[in-house]
N, C-alpha and C positions, 0 to 999 in steps of 0.2 A: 640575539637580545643582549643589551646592554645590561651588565651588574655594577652596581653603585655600592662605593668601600663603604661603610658608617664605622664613625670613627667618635666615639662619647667626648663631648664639650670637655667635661674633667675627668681625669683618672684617678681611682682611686687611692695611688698616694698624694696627690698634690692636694686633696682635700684634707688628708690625716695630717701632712704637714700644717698646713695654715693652720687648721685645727689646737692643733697643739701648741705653736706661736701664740696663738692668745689666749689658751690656757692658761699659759707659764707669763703670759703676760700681767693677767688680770692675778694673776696668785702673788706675782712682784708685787704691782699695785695694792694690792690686800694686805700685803704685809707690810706696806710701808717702805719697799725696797725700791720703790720709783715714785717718780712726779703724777699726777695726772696728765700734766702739758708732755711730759717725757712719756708717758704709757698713747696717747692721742698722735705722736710723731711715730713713734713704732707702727701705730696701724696703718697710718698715711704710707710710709715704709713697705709694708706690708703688701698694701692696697698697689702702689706702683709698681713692686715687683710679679703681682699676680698679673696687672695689667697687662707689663712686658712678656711677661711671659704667653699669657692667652693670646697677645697678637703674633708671637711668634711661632706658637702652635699653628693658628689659623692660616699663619703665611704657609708655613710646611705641610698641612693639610692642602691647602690650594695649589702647592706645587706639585702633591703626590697625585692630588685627581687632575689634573693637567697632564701628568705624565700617563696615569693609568688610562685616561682618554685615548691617549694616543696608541698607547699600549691594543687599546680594546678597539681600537680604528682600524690599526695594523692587522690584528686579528680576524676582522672582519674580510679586508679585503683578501688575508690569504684564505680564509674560508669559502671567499669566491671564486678566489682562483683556482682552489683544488675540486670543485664543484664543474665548473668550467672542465677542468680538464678531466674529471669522471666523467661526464654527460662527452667529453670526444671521445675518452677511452669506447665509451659504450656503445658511441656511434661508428667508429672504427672497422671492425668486422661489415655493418651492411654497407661503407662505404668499400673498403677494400673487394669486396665481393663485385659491387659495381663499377668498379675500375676494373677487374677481371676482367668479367663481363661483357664489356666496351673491348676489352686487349681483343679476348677473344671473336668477338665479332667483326673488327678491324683483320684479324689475321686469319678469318674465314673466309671474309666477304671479299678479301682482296684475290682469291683464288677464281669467284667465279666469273664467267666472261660471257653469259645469256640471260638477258634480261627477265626470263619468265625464271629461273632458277633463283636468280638474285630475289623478285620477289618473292616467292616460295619461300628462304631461305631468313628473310625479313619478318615476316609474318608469323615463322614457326618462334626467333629470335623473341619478338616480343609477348608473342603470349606466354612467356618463359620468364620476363620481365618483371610483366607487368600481371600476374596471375588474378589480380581482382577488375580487371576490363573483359564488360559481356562483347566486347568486339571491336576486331582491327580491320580497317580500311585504308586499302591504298588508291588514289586516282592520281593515273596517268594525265600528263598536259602536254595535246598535243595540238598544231595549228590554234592556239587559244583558246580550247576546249580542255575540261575536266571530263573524266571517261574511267568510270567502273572498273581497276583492271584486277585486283584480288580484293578478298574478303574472307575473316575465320568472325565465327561468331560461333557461343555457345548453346543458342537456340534456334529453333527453326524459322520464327517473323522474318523474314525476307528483307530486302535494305533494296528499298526504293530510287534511291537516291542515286543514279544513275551516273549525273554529270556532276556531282557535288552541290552545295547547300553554299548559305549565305557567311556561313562558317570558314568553309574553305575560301571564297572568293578574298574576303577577308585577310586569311594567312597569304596569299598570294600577292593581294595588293599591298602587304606591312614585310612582305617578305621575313616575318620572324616566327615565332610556335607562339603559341597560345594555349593557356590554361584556364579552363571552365570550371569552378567548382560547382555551380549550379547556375544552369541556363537560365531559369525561371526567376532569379535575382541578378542577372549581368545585363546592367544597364545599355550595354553596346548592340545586343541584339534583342529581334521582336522572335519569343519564345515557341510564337504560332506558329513562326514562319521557318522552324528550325524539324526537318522533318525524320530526324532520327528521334526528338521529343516528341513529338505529335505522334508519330506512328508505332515507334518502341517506349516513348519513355526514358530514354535517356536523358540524365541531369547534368552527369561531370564527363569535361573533354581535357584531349592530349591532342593539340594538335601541332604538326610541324610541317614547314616545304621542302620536299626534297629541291634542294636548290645548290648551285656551283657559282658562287659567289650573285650576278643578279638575273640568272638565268634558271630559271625553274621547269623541274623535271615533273611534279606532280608533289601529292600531299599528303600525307599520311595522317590517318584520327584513331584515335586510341579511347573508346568511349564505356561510361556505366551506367547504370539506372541509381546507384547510389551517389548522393551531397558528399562532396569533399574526398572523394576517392583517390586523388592523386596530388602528388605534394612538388613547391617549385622545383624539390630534387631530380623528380621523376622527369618532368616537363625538360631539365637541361639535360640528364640522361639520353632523350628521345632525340632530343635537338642535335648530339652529339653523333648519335647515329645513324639519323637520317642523311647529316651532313657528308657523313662518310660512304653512305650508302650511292648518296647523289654521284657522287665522285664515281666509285664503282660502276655505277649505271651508265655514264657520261661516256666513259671506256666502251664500255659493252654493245651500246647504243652504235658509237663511231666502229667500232672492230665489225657491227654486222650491217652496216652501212659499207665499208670497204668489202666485205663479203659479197655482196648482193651486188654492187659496183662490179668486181672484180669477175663473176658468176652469169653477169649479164651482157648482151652486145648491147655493143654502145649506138646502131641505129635502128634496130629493132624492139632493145630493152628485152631480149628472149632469151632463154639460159644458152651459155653458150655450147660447145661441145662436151668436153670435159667434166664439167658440173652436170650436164644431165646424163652423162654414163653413169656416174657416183649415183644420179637419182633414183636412173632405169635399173642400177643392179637394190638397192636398199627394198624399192616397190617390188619387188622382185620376191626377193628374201619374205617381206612383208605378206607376198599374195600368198608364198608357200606355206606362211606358219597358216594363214588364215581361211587357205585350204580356197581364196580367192579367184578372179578371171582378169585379167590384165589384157589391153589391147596395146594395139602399138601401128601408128598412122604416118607413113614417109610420103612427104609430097615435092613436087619439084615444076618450078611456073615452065607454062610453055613458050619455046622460042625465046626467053629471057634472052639471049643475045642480038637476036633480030630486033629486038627492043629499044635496047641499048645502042645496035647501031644506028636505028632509024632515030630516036625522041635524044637519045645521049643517056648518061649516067646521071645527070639529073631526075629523069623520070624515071629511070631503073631504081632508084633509091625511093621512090616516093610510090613505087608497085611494090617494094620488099614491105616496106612502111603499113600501106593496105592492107596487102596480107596476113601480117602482124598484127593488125586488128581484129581482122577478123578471124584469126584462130584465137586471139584471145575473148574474141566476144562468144565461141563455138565455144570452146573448151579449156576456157582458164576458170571452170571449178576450181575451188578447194581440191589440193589430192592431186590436180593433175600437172605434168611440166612440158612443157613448149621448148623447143630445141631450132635456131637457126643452126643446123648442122653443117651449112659450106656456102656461098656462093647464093646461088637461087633456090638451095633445097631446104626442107626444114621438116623436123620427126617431132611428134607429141604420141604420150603416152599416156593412157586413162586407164585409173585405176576402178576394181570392181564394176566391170562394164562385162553384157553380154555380149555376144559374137552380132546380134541383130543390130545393139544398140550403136555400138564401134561402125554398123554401116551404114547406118541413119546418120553420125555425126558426119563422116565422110563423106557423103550425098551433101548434106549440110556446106559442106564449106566449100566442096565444089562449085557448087547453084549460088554461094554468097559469093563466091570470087570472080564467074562469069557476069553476075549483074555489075559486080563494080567497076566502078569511072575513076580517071583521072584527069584534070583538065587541064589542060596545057596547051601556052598560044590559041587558046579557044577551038582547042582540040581536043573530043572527048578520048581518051586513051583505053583500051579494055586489054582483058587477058585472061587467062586460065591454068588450072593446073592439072594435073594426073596425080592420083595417090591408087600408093601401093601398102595393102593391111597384112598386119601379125597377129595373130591370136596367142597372147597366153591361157591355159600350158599345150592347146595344139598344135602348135605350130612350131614350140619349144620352146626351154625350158629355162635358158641363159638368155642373157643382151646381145651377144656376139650373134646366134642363132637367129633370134627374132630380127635384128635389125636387118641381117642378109635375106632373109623372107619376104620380109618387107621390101628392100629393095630389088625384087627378084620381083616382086605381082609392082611397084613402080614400073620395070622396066617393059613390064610387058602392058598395062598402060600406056607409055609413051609410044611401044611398036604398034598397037593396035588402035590408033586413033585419037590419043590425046585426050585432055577434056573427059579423063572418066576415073571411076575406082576400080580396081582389082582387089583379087583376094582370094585364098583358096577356096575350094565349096566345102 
């Protein structure tokens, strides 16, 4: 607030003086000690020096509030600036905090190298964040689709939302975050058709892409049932981390894409040796804590060379191909792993299976691989195999064990007529 100097028109001696001038004037005059015309030029006298005077007052009053202006101007703005910089002081700490925050999520997240941990690891991160959101959802983008892949919420209503909402589509096509203070007043979308409100209630969103410059990995929402929940701080916060997250994920994604490459033959697409020992001894370990049944299926085509000489390698590759098929159409459950183990043979092992069940699937692929054709030069092509079974834990108790079992009821398979299964009784 501005203060205004007040300063009295006269001061109390400049009055006493006049004052007394023409006291001493009119007492000359009375006594005959001056003219009238000479007592009339003293007032004139008088009268001009008061003038000079009051304009010089005025002038030096006009100068001092000019300067005090200025004075109370200056005042003003250091008041705002110290305002200013109390309101950063104060903000300080919850930004420092959030810069941590960020350090430390950047020098977590760059450790981990699976992508279902990275999630996990995202999700715990923000609800830590952002502690007044009734819930964090992540969806995956893959082949062009948005796809449910984690979710923390604080109550139990379910999140329908499957493939994402008009919301995410949204963040995807602007490629930047988005903040909703309330849906039910955001001109940009229809409030009906937003099914985290319609069905929970949700008013204010966080949203951002996980994105690596204009390639997107999926979307992250950070959502509440209360107006105004979240502030632009928040929204660049989130932005800052998902950005970093993407990156992470990008890595993790490529590292188990070279894995699974690396794990796999390149014309069957079956694990190759090596990788499925590592699998056979883990499901192993796994069946013992679980106190489980583990089978174990070695097969090997028949005559595969007589094939090869007659049709060529051409159609020897495209009979491996077949049967690849259909041991994955047999037995590529969940749980279970398929092995081109060499040449024409190849080992699958199924997890929590009975001794009945391991000879039904066996019977199975036998009977799918006698029916199967190959056509060639309009030449239908057939073939068959012999499979030799292991039972875990009768048959033993290790991979080394089981798989010489196995190939032991193979061999006798092959000696006794081909085209069948074996197996202890």
């Amino acid at each position: 607030m501005t203060r205004r100097l007040k300063i009295p028109l006269y001061n109390f001696a400049t009055l006493t003086n006049l004052i007394l001038f023409i006291i001493v004037a009119v007492c000359f005059l009375a006594a005959g000690k001056i003219s009238f015309s000479f007592f009339l030029i003293f007032l004139g006298v008088l009268f001009l020096i008061f003038l000079l005077f009051r304009k010089l007052k005025f002038s030096c009053i006009a100068q001092s509030k000019g300067e005090l202006d200025k004075l109370e101007e200056n005042l003003n703005l250091l008041t705002d600036t110290v305002n200013g910089k109390k309101a950063l002081l104060e903000a300080l700490p919850l930004k420092y905090e959030k810069i941590a925050s960020l350090f430390k999520v950047s020098h977590d997240l760059i450790e981990l190298t699976e992508p279902q941990t990275i999630y996990t690891f995202l999700v715990n991160m923000l609800e830590r964040l952002f502690p007044q959101a009734e819930s964090i959802i992540i969806f995956s983008l893959k082949r062009d689709t948005l796809s449910l892949i984690f979710s923390s919420k604080k109550e139990k209503t379910p999140i329908k939302e499957k493939h994402g909402d008009i919301i995410e589509k949204w963040v995807l096509k602007q490629n930047q975050s988005l903040t909703i203070d309330d849906i039910t007043r955001d001109f940009r979308f229809d409030y009906n058709k937003v099914n985290a409100f319609r069905e929970r209630k949700m008013r204010s969103f966080l949203v951002s892409p996980l994105s690596v410059g204009d390639k997107a990995l999926g979307v992250v929402r950070v959502e509440s049932r209360s107006a105004a929940s979240f502030s632009m701080e928040d929204s660049r916060l989130l932005r800052s981390i998902c950005d970093f997250a993407a990156v992470v994920l990008e890595r993790a994604y490529f590292i188990e894409n070279a894995q699974e490459l690396a794990a796999k033959d390149s014309l069957t697409s079956l694990y190759v040796r090596d990788y499925f020992f590592n699998r056979l001894r883990e499901e192993l370990k796994r069946s013992a804590l679980k106190n489980a049944n583990l089978g174990l299926i070695m097969l090997d085509i028949d005559d595969f060379k007589r094939i090869n000489d007659i049709h060529g390698h051409i159609v020897g590759d495209a009979v491996l191909k077949k049967l690849a098929g259909i041991l994955n159409q047999v037995a590529g459950t969940a749980g279970n792993g398929i092995c081109r183990f060499g040449g024409e043979e190849f080992v699958i092992f199924i997890v929590e299976c009975t001794k009945e069940q391991l000879i039904a699937m066996a019977e199975k692929i036998r009977s799918n691989a006698q029916q199967a054709e190959i056509v060639f030069r309009r030449k239908n092509i057939t073939f068959t195999v012999s499979l030799g079974l292991a039972f875990y834990p009768g048959d033993g108790n290790d991979a080394i064990t089981l798989l010489d079992k196995a190939d032991h009821m193979l061999y006798r398979a092959k000696k006794t007529g081909k085209n069948k299964v074996c197996y202890t009784a």
